[in-house]
C-alpha positions in Angstrom: -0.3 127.2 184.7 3.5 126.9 185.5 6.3 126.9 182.9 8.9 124.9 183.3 11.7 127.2 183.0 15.3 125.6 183.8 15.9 122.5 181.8 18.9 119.9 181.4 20.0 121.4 178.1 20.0 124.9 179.8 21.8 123.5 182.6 24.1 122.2 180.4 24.7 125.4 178.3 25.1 127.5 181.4 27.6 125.0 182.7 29.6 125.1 179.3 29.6 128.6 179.5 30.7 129.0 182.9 33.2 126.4 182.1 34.3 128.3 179.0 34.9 131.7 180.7 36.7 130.4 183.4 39.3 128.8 181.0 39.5 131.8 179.3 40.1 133.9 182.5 42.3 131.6 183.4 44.5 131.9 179.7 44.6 135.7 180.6 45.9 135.8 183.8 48.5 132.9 183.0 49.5 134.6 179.4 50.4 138.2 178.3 47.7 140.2 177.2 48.6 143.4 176.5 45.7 143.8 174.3 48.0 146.0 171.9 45.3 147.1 169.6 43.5 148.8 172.8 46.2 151.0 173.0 46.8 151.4 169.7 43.2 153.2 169.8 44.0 155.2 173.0 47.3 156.5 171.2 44.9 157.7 168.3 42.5 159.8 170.5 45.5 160.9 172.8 46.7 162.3 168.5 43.4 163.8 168.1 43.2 165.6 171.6 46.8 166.6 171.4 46.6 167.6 167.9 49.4 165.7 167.0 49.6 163.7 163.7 47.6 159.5 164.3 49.8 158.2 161.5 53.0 159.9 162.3 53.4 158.1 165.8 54.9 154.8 166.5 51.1 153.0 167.3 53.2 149.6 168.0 56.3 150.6 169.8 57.6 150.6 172.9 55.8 154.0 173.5 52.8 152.7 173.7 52.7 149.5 175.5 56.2 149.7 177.7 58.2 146.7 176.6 57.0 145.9 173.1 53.0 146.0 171.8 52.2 142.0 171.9 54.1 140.7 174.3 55.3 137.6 174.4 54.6 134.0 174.3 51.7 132.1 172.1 50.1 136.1 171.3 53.3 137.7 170.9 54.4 139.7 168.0 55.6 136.9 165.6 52.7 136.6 164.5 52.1 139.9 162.3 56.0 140.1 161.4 58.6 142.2 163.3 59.3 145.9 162.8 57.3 149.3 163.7 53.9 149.7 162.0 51.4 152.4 161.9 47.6 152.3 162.4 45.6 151.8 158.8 42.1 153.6 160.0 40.7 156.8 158.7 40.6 159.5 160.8 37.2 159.5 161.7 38.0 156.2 163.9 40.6 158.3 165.3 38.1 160.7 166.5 35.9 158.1 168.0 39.0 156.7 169.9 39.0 159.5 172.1 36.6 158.1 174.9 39.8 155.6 174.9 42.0 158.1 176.6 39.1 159.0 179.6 40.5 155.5 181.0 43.5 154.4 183.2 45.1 151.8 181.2 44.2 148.9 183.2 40.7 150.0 183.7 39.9 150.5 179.6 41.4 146.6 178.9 38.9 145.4 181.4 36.6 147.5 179.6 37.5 146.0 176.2 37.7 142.4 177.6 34.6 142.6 179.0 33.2 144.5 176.3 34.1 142.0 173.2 32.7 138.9 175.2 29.5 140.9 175.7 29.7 141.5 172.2 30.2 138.2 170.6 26.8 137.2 172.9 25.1 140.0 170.5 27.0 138.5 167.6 25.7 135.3 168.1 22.3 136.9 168.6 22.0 138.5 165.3 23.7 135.2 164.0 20.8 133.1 164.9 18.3 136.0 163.4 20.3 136.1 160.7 19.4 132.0 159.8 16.3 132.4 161.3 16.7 130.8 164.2 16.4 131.6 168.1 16.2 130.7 171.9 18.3 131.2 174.9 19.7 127.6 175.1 21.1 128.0 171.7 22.6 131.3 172.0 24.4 130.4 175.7 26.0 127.3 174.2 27.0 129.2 170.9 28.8 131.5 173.1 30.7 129.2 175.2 31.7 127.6 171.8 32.5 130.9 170.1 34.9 132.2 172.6 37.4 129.6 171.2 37.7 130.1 168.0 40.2 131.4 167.2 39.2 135.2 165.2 37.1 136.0 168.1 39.6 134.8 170.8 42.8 136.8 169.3 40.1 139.9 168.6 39.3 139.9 172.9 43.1 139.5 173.3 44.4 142.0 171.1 41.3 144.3 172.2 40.5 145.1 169.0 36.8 146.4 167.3 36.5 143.4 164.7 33.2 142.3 166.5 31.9 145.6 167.7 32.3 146.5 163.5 30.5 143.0 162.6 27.5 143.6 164.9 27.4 146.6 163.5 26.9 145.6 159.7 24.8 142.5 160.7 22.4 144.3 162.7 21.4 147.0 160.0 21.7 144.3 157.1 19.2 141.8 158.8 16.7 144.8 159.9 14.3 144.8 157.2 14.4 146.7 154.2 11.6 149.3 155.0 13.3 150.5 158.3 14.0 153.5 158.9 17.6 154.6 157.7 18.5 151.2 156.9 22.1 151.3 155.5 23.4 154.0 157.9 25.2 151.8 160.5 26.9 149.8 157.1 27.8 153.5 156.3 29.8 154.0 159.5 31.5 150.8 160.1 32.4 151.5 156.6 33.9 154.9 157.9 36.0 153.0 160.6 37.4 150.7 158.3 36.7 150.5 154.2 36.6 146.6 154.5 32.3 146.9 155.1 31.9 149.0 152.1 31.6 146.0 149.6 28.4 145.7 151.4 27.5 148.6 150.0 28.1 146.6 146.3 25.5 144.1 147.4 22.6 146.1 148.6 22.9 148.3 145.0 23.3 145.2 143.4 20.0 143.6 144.7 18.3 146.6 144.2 17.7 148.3 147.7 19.2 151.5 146.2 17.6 153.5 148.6 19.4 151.5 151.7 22.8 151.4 149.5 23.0 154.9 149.0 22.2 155.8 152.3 25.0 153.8 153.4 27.2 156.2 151.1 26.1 159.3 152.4 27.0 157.7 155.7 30.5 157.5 154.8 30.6 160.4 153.1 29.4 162.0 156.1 33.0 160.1 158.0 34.7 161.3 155.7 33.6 165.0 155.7 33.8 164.6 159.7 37.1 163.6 159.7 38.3 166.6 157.2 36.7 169.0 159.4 38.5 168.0 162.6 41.5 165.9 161.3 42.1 168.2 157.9 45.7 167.6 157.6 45.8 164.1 158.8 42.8 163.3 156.5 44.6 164.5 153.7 47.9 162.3 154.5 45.1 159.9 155.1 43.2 159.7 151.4 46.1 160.8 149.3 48.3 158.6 151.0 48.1 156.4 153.7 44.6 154.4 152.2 47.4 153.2 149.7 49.9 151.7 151.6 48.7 148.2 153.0 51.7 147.3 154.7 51.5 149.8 157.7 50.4 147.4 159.9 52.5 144.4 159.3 53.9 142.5 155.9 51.7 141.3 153.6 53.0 137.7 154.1 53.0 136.7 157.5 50.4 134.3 158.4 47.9 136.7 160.5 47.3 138.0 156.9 44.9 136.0 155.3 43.6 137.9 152.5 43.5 136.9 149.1 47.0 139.0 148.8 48.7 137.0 151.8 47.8 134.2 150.0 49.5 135.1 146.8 52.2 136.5 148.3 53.3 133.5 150.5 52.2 130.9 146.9 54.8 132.6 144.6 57.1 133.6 147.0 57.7 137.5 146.5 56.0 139.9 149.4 54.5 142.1 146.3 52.2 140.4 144.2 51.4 143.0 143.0 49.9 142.3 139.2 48.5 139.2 139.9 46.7 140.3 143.0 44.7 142.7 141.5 43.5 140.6 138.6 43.2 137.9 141.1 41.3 140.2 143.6 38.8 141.7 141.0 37.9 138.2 139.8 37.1 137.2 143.2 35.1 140.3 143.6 33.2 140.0 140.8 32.4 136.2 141.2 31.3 136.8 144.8 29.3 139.7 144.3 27.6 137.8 141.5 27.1 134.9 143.3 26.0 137.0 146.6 23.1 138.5 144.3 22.1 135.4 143.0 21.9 133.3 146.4 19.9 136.6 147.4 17.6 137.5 144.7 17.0 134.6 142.4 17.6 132.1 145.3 15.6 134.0 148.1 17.8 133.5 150.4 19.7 136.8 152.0 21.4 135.1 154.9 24.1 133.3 152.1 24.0 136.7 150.1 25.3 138.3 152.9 27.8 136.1 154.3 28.9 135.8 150.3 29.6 139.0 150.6 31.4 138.9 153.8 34.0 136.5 152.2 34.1 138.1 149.2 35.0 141.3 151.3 37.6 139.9 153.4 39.3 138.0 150.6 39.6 141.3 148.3 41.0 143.7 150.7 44.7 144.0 150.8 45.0 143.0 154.4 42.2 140.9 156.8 44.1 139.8 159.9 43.0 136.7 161.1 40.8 138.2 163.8 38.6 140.4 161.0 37.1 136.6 160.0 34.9 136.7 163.3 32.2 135.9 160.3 33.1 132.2 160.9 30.3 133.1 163.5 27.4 133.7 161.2 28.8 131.2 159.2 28.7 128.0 161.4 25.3 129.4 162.4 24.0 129.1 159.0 25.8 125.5 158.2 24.2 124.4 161.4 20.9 125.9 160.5 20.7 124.4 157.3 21.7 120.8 159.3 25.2 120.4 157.2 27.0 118.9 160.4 30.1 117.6 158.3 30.7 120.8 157.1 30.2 122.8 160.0 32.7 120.4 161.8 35.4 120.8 159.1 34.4 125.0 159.2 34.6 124.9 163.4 38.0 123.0 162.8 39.3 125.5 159.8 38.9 128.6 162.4 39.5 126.4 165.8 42.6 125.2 164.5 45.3 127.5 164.8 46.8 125.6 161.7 49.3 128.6 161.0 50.8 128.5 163.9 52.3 125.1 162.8 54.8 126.3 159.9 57.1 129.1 159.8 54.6 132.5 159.8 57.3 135.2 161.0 59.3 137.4 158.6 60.9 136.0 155.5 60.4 132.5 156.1 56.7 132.5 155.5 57.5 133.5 151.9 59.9 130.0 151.4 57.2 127.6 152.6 56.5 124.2 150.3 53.4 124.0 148.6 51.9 121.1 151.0 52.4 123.9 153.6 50.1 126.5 152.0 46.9 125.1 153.5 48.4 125.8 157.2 49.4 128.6 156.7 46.6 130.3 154.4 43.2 128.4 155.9 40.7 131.2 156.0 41.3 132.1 152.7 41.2 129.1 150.9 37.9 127.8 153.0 36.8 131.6 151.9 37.4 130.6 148.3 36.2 126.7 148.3 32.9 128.5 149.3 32.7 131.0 146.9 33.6 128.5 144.3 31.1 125.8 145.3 28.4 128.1 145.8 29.1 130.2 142.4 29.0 126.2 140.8 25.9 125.3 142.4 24.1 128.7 141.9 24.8 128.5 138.2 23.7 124.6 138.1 20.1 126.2 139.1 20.4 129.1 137.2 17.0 127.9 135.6 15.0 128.4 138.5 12.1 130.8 138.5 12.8 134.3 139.8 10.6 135.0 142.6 11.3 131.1 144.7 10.7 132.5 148.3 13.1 129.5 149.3 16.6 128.0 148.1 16.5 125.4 145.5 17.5 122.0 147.3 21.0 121.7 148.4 22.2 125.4 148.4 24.3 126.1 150.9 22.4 127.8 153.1 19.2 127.7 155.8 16.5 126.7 154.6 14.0 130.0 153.7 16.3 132.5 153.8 15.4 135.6 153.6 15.5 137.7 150.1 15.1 141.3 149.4 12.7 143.5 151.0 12.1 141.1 154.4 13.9 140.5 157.2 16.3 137.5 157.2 14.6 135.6 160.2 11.3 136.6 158.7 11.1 134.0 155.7 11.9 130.8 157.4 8.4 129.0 157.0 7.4 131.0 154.0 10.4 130.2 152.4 10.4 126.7 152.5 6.7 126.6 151.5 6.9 128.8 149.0 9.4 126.3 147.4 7.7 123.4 147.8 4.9 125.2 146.4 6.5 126.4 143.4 7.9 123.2 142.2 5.1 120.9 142.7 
């Protein structure tokens, strides 16, 4: 028996994603792409080797990248503000930026170019597991697609980690519960940057203590790793540096869009500083609640996690536009769940580009009208309409039985997601019957 194995759809998907990378190729030779945060990673391991000091050089100056970090042009610097800015990661990622230096400039942004496209195909791999969903066809048009928007774009053209950190925490969070050492890759991401610990928070909170405090011995161990070979810079690091979010850019410019970028450019002051942090606990406790809910009483872990994910990025002082590459997972899961309208406003939302219609350098970002707020602030409000409509509709069905293998009807997410103790592609069919079959 013979299998029919090319098809028009995968004729279609190869030629959208041969069409897609050529565009792109084509926006990098034609553009500036200095891919600043590359180097930014290379002048951290050239610290560590030297035994200089990672937060004490100029990571964005004209040291590093010749005539200015960004560029210029449609990726230059206006974007995160003007002025000279540090890097914000402990030194553990400093020490794993040293491969960076073994490279010839030109050869290590081919490297990360390369690198991050091969990376969103994984992303977009683990996306469809995450919803339960699969097939080649699928994945090669998802990739094609995903290349323009715009978090993953800016994170190839900047060369920075954002998707090699998601894969990271999506891979161990979808393996299921009982595999071994489950929660140590969340623990190292977590080491890189702090913004994966509140998925820490959600694995305690749905009672896989066991994976949740593995994660934190994970970091711990960072942490310890990075004191042992960094001691002075760890200390500047923990005592010091954690604290000051604006090392890498202001607050307010528009690549910011945390929930303190949007508060900052709503009232008009680049410290928000009181209202931030009741505003940012509130948000963390209503997505974390509502993350535990969708997971536990709802069954469904794929909305539990990318709950979180929101919930994480919001909180957190600073999430540059290109750290919301999990828009990915989150089209995947509107698609999944066949909610076409709203995955067409979510592809525009983070397709869009909408900030770059209003002022978003310097000072004038913090004197923009109020009917200007959605431009400029998109990801966090779509980050917030989501949390607040699924926080509304979880607590609507807050009368449904623990133990529904499936989501009550209309929560937003795919259908038989998985819960606690399964894997999240594992519960698609059992999900959906176990629902139908508890409500009969």
């Amino acid at each position: 028996m013979t299998y029919r194995t090319v098809t028009p759809r995968s004729l279609i998907a190869v030629g959208a994603l041969v069409l897609s990378l050529a565009a792109f190729a084509t926006l990098c030779v034609t553009r500036p792409v200095p891919l600043a945060d590359t180097l930014v990673y290379r002048a951290e391991g050239a610290a560590v080797l030297g035994g200089g000091d990672p937060y004490g050089i100029d990571l964005y100056g004209a040291g590093v990248s010749g005539s200015g970090a960004y560029g210029s042009g449609i990726y230059s610097s206006g974007i995160y503000g003007t002025g000279t800015y540090g890097t914000a990661y402990p030194p553990f990622a400093a020490i794993l930026f040293v491969p960076t230096t073994w490279l010839p400039v030109g050869a290590l942004k081919v490297v990360f170019v390369l690198g991050n496209i091969a990376l969103l195909a994984l992303f977009v791999r683990l996306s469809l597991r995450l919803v339960g969903r699969s097939g080649a066809v699928l994945a090669v048009a998802a990739v094609a697609a995903g290349l323009w928007l715009e978090p993953v774009t800016r994170t190839i053209l900047l060369g920075d980690i954002a998707l090699a950190l998601a894969c990271l925490v999506l891979w161990d969070l979808t393996r299921p519960d009982h595999a071994l050492a489950k929660g140590f890759a969340l623990g190292i991401a977590a080491g890189v940057t702090l913004t994966p610990a509140v998925f820490v928070a959600y694995l305690l909170l749905t009672s896989r203590v066991r994976q949740g405090l593995t994660a934190l011995a994970a970091l711990a161990g960072t942490v310890l790793l990075g004191m042992l070979v960094l001691p002075y810079a760890s200390g500047e690091f923990w005592t010091s540096q954690v604290f000051e979010t604006d090392r890498t850019g202001a607050a307010w410019t528009a690549g910011n869009q945390s929930l303190h970028g949007l508060l900052a450019r709503l009232l008009h002051t680049p410290e928000p500083a009181a209202v931030w942090a009741v505003a940012a606990l509130l948000t963390a406790v209503c997505g974390l609640w509502a993350a535990r809910r969708a997971a536990v009483r709802a069954g469904s872990e794929s909305w539990g996690i990318l709950l979180t994910a929101a919930t994480a990025l919001l909180v957190t002082p600073v999430s540059w536009s290109h750290e919301w590459v999990w828009c990915v997972p989150l089209l995947a899961a509107l698609l999944a769940e066949r909610r076409f309208r709203a995955a067409a406003l979510a592809g525009a939302v983070w397709t869009a580009r909408s900030f770059w219609a209003v002022p978003y350098e310097g000072e004038p970002a913090l004197r923009l009208a109020w009917w200007q707020q959605p431009l400029i602030s998109p990801y966090a409000l779509c980050a917030l309409a989501l949390l607040t409509l699924t926080a509304w509709h979880l607590r609507a069905h807050r009368n449904d039985a623990p133990g529904v293998t499936g989501p009550p009807s209309r929560l937003p997410g795919p259908r038989g997601g998985a819960g606690p103790g399964r894997s999240a592609a594992g519960r698609q069919d059992a999900g959906v019957a176990g629902y139908a079959e508890n409500h009969e």
